[in-house]
C-alpha positions in Angstrom: 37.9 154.8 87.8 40.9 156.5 85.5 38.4 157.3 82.9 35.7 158.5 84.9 38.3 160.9 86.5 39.3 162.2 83.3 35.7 162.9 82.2 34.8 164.6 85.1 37.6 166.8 85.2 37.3 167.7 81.6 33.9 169.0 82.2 35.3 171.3 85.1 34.4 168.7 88.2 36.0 167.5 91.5 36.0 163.8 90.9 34.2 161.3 92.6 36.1 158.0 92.2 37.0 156.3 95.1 40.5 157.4 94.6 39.1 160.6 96.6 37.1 158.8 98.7 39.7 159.0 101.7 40.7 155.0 101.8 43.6 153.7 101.7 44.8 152.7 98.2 45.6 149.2 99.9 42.3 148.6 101.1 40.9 149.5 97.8 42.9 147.4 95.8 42.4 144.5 98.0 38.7 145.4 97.5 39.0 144.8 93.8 41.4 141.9 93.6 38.7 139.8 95.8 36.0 141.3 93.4 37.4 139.9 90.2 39.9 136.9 91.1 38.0 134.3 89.6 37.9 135.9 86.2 38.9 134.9 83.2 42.6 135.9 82.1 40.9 136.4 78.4 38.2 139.2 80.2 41.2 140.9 82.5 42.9 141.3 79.3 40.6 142.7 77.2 39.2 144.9 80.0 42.7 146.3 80.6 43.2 146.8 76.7 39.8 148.7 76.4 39.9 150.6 79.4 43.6 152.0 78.4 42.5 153.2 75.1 39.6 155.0 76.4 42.4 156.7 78.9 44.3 157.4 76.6 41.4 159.2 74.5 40.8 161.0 77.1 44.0 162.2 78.3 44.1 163.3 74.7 41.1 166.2 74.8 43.5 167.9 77.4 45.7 170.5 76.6 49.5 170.5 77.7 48.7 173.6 79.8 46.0 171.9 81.5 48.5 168.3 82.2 50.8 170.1 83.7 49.6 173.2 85.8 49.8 172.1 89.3 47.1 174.4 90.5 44.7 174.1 87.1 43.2 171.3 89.5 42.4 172.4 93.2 41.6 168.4 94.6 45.5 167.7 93.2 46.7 169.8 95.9 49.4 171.3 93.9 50.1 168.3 91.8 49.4 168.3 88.2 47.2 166.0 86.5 49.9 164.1 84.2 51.4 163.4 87.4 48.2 161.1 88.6 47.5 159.7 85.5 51.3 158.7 85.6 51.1 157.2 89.2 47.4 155.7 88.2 48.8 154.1 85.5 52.0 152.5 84.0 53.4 153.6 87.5 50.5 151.7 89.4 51.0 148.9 87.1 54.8 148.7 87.4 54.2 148.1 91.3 52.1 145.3 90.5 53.7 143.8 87.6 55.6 140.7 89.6 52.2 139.5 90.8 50.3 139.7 87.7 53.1 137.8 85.8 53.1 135.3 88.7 49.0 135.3 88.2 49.5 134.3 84.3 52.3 131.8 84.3 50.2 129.8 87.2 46.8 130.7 85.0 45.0 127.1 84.2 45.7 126.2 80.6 42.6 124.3 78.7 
C-alpha cells in the first residue's frame, strides 16, 4: 500500500490505497493479519525486506520541498508527506513490534 501511495503521488494523484478508504486502521489491520497468518516466517521476511527497499526508492524521487510542505499534498490535510511515511512505517512498526517478536520466538522450528 506504502509503495503504491508513493507512486501515485509522484505522478500528481490522490491515492487510492485503502489507507484513504475511510476504515478504521484497526479493522484494516486485522483484515491483513487473518489474510496472511499462516505464512511462512521466511516469505513475511523477505516481503518486508523487498517492500522497504522499494519505499525507500521511492521516497527517494521526492524532493525535500515536496517531504515536507504540508499543503504540497491536499488529501494530507495539512500534514506533510514525510510525516505519513513516518507513521506508515518504522512508526507503524514500532507499535507492533512486541507482537511480531512474540510471533517469531513462538514460530515452529523444523
Amino acid at each position: 500500500q506504502l509503495v503504491t501511495l508513493l507512486w501515485q503521488a509522484s505522478r500528481g494523484g490522490r491515492p487510492s490505497t485503502v489507507h484513504f478508504s475511510g476504515r478504521n486502521r484497526d479493522e484494516i489491520n486485522a483484515e491483513w493479519h487473518t489474510q496472511n497468518k499462516e505464512r511462512p516466517l521466511g516469505l513475511v521476511w523477505n516481503d518486508f525486506v523487498r517492500i522497504r527497499e522499494q519505499s525507500l526508492r521511492r521516497v527517494r524521487t521526492f524532493s525535500e520541498k515536496d517531504l515536507q510542505n504540508p499543503r504540497r499534498y491536499r488529501w494530507l490535510q495539512g500534514r506533510p508527506l514525510w510525516q505519513w511515511i513516518a507513521e506508515s512505517t518504522f512508526e507503524h512498526e514500532r507499535e507492533h513490534m512486541a507482537a511480531v517478536r512474540a510471533w517469531i520466538e513462538n514460530y515452529p522450528r523444523t
